[in-house]
C-alpha positions as protocol buffer text, in pm:
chain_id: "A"
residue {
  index: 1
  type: UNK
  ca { x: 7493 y: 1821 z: 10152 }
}
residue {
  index: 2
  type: UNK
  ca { x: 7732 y: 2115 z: 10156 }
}
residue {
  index: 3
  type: UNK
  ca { x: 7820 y: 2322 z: 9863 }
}
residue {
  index: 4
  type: UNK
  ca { x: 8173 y: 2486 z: 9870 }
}
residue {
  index: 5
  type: UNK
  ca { x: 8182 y: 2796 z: 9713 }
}
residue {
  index: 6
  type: UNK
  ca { x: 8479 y: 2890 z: 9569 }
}
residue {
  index: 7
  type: UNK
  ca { x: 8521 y: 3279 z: 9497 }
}
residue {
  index: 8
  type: UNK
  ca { x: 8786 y: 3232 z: 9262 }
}
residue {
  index: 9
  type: UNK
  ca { x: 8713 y: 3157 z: 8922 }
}
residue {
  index: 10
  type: UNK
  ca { x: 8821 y: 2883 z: 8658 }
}
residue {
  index: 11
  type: UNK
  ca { x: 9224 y: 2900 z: 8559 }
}
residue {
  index: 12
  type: UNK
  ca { x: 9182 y: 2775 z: 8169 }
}
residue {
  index: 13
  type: UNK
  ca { x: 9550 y: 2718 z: 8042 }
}
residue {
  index: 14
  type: UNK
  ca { x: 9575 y: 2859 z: 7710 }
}
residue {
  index: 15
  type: UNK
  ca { x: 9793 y: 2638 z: 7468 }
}
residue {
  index: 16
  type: UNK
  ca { x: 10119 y: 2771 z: 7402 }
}
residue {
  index: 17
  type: UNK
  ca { x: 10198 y: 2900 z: 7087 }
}
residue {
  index: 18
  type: UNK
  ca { x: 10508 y: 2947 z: 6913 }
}
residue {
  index: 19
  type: UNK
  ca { x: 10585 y: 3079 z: 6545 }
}
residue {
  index: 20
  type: UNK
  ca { x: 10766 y: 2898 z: 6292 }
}
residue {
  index: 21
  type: UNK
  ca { x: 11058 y: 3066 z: 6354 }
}
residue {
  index: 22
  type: UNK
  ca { x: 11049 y: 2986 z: 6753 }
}
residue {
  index: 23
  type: UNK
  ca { x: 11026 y: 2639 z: 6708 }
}
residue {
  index: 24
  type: UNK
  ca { x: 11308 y: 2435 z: 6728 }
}
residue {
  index: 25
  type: UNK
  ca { x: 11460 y: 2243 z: 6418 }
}
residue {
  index: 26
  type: UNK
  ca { x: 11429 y: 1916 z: 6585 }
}
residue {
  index: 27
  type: UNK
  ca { x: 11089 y: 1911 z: 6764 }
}
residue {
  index: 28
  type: UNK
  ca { x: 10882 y: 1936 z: 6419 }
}
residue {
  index: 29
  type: UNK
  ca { x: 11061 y: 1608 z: 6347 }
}
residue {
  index: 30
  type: UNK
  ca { x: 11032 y: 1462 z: 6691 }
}
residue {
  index: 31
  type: UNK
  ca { x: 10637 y: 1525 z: 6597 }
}
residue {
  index: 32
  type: UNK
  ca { x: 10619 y: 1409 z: 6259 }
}
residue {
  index: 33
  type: UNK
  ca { x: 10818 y: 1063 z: 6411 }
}
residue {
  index: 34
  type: UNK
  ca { x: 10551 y: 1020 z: 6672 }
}
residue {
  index: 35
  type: UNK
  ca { x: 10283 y: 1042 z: 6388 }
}
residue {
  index: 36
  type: UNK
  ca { x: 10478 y: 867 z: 6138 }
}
residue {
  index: 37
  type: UNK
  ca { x: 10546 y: 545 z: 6422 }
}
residue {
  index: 38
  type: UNK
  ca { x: 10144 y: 523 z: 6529 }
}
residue {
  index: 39
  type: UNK
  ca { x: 10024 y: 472 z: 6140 }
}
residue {
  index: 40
  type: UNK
  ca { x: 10037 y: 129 z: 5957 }
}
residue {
  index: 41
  type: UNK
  ca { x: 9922 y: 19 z: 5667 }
}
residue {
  index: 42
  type: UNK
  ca { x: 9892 y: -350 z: 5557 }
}
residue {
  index: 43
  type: UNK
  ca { x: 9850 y: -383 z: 5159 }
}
residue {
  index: 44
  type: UNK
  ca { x: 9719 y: -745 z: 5042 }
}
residue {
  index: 45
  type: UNK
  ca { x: 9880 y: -924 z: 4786 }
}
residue {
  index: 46
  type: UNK
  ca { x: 9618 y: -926 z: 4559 }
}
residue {
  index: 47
  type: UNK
  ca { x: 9675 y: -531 z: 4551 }
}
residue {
  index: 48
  type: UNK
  ca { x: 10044 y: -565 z: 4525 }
}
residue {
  index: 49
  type: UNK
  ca { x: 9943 y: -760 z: 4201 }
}
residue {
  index: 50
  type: UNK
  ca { x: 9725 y: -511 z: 4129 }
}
residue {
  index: 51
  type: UNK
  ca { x: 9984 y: -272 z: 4153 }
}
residue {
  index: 52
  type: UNK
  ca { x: 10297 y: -410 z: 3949 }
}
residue {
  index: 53
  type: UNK
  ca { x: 10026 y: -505 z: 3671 }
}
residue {
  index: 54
  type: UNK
  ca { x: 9901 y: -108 z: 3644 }
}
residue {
  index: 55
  type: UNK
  ca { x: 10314 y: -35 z: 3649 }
}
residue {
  index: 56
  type: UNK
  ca { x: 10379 y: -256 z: 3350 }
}
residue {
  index: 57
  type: UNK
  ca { x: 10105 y: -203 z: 3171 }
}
residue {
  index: 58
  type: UNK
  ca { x: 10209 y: 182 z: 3227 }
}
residue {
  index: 59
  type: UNK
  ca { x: 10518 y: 59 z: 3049 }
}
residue {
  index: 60
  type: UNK
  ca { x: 10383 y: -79 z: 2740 }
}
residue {
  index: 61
  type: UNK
  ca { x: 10323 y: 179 z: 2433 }
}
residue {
  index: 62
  type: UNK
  ca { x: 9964 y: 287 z: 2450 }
}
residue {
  index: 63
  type: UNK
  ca { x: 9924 y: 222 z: 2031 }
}
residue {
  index: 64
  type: UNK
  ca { x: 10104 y: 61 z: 1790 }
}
residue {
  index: 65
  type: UNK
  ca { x: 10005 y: 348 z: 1543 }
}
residue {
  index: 66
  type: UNK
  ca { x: 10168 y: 156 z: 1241 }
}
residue {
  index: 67
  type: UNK
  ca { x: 9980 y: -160 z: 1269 }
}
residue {
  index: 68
  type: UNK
  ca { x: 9628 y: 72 z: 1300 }
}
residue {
  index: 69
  type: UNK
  ca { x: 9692 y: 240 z: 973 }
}
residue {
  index: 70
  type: UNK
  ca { x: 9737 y: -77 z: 810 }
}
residue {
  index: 71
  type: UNK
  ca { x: 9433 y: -218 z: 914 }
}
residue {
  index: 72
  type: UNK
  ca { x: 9298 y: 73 z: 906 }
}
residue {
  index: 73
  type: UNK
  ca { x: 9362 y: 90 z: 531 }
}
residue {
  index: 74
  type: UNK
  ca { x: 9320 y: -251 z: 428 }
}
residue {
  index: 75
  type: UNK
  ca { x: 8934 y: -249 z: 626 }
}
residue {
  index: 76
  type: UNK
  ca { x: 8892 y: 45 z: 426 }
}
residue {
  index: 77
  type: UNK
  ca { x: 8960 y: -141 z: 103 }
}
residue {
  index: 78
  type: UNK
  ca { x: 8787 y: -447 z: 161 }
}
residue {
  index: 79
  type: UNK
  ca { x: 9118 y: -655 z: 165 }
}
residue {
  index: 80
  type: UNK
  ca { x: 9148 y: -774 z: 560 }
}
residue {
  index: 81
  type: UNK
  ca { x: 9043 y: -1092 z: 556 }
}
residue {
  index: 82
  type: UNK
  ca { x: 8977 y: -1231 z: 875 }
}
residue {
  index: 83
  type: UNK
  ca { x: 9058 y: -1670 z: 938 }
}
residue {
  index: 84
  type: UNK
  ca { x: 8773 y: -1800 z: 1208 }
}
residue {
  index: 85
  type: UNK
  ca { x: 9050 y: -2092 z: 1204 }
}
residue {
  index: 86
  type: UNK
  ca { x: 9344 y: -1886 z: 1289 }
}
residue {
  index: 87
  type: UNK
  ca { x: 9133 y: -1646 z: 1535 }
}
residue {
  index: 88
  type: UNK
  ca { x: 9062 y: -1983 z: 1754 }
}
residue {
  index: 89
  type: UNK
  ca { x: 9363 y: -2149 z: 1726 }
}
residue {
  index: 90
  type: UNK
  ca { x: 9472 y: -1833 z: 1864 }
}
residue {
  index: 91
  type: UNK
  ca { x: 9268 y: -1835 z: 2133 }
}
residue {
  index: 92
  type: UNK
  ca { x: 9307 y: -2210 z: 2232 }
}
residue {
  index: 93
  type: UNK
  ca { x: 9687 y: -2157 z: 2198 }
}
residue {
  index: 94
  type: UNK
  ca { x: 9642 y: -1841 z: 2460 }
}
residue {
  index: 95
  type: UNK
  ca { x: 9410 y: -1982 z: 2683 }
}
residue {
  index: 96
  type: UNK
  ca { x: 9678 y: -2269 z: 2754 }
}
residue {
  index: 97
  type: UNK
  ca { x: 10014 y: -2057 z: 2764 }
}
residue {
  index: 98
  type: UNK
  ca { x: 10199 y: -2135 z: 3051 }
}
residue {
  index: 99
  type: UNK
  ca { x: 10049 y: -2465 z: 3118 }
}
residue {
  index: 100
  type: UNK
  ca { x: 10207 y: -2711 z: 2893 }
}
Protein backbone atom coordinates (compact mmCIF):
# COMPACT_ATOMS: atom_id res chain seq x y z
CA UNK A 1 0.00 0.00 0.00
CA UNK A 2 1.20 3.46 -0.97
CA UNK A 3 0.59 6.54 0.97
CA UNK A 4 0.45 9.85 -1.08
CA UNK A 5 1.68 12.59 0.67
CA UNK A 6 0.36 15.65 -0.10
CA UNK A 7 2.53 18.80 1.01
CA UNK A 8 -0.21 21.09 0.78
CA UNK A 9 -2.48 21.45 3.50
CA UNK A 10 -6.40 21.33 4.01
CA UNK A 11 -8.41 24.39 2.04
CA UNK A 12 -11.44 24.81 4.79
CA UNK A 13 -14.01 27.26 3.08
CA UNK A 14 -15.07 29.65 5.57
CA UNK A 15 -18.90 30.49 5.32
CA UNK A 16 -19.60 33.71 3.89
CA UNK A 17 -20.86 36.31 5.87
CA UNK A 18 -22.74 39.25 5.12
CA UNK A 19 -24.27 42.06 7.50
CA UNK A 20 -27.75 42.99 7.66
CA UNK A 21 -27.31 45.72 5.63
CA UNK A 22 -25.48 43.57 2.70
CA UNK A 23 -28.12 41.29 2.39
CA UNK A 24 -30.53 41.63 -0.11
CA UNK A 25 -34.30 42.52 0.62
CA UNK A 26 -35.52 39.49 -1.08
CA UNK A 27 -33.19 36.60 -0.08
CA UNK A 28 -34.26 36.80 3.81
CA UNK A 29 -37.70 36.03 2.37
CA UNK A 30 -36.59 33.53 -0.19
CA UNK A 31 -35.19 31.81 3.27
CA UNK A 32 -37.94 32.24 5.51
CA UNK A 33 -40.26 30.60 2.32
CA UNK A 34 -37.99 27.60 2.18
CA UNK A 35 -38.49 27.16 6.02
CA UNK A 36 -41.96 28.20 6.09
CA UNK A 37 -42.83 25.37 2.90
CA UNK A 38 -40.81 22.26 4.80
CA UNK A 39 -43.02 22.68 8.23
CA UNK A 40 -46.57 21.18 8.66
CA UNK A 41 -48.64 20.84 11.23
CA UNK A 42 -51.78 18.62 11.37
CA UNK A 43 -54.22 19.68 14.39
CA UNK A 44 -56.98 16.89 15.27
CA UNK A 45 -60.37 17.72 15.59
CA UNK A 46 -60.73 16.93 18.95
CA UNK A 47 -58.20 19.95 19.51
CA UNK A 48 -60.00 22.17 17.14
CA UNK A 49 -62.92 21.49 19.66
CA UNK A 50 -60.75 22.05 22.20
CA UNK A 51 -59.90 25.20 20.83
CA UNK A 52 -63.28 27.06 19.85
CA UNK A 53 -64.57 25.79 23.41
CA UNK A 54 -61.44 27.76 25.35
CA UNK A 55 -62.47 30.84 22.70
CA UNK A 56 -66.06 30.94 23.88
CA UNK A 57 -65.70 30.26 27.09
CA UNK A 58 -63.02 33.27 26.88
CA UNK A 59 -66.13 35.10 25.78
CA UNK A 60 -68.42 34.52 28.55
CA UNK A 61 -68.19 37.07 31.70
CA UNK A 62 -65.95 35.44 34.23
CA UNK A 63 -68.74 36.39 37.32
CA UNK A 64 -71.99 37.40 37.44
CA UNK A 65 -71.04 39.65 40.49
CA UNK A 66 -74.82 40.58 41.10
CA UNK A 67 -76.17 37.17 41.44
CA UNK A 68 -72.99 36.36 44.11
CA UNK A 69 -73.99 39.17 46.37
CA UNK A 70 -77.37 37.97 46.50
CA UNK A 71 -76.59 34.70 47.49
CA UNK A 72 -74.06 35.82 49.11
CA UNK A 73 -76.41 37.80 51.36
CA UNK A 74 -79.27 35.66 51.61
CA UNK A 75 -76.61 32.45 52.81
CA UNK A 76 -75.55 34.93 55.16
CA UNK A 77 -79.04 35.38 56.56
CA UNK A 78 -80.21 32.01 56.63
CA UNK A 79 -82.92 32.70 53.90
CA UNK A 80 -81.53 30.56 50.65
CA UNK A 81 -83.42 27.78 50.66
CA UNK A 82 -82.26 25.20 48.54
CA UNK A 83 -85.31 22.53 46.56
CA UNK A 84 -83.54 18.80 46.28
CA UNK A 85 -86.70 18.62 43.78
CA UNK A 86 -85.85 21.53 41.67
CA UNK A 87 -81.88 20.83 41.90
CA UNK A 88 -82.71 17.28 40.07
CA UNK A 89 -85.21 18.19 37.87
CA UNK A 90 -82.56 20.45 36.88
CA UNK A 91 -80.20 18.10 36.35
CA UNK A 92 -82.43 15.45 34.54
CA UNK A 93 -83.71 18.35 32.35
CA UNK A 94 -79.75 19.15 31.52
CA UNK A 95 -78.54 15.87 31.18
CA UNK A 96 -81.17 15.38 28.24
CA UNK A 97 -80.90 18.89 26.38
CA UNK A 98 -80.46 18.42 22.94
CA UNK A 99 -81.83 15.00 22.74
CA UNK A 100 -85.51 15.23 22.70
Amino acid sequence: MKIDTNSQPLKIKKPEFQSPAEKSPGAEAAAETQVATGDKVNISERSRLIAKARELASLAPDVRAEKVADLTARIASGTYKVSSGEVADSIIRKSFDGIF
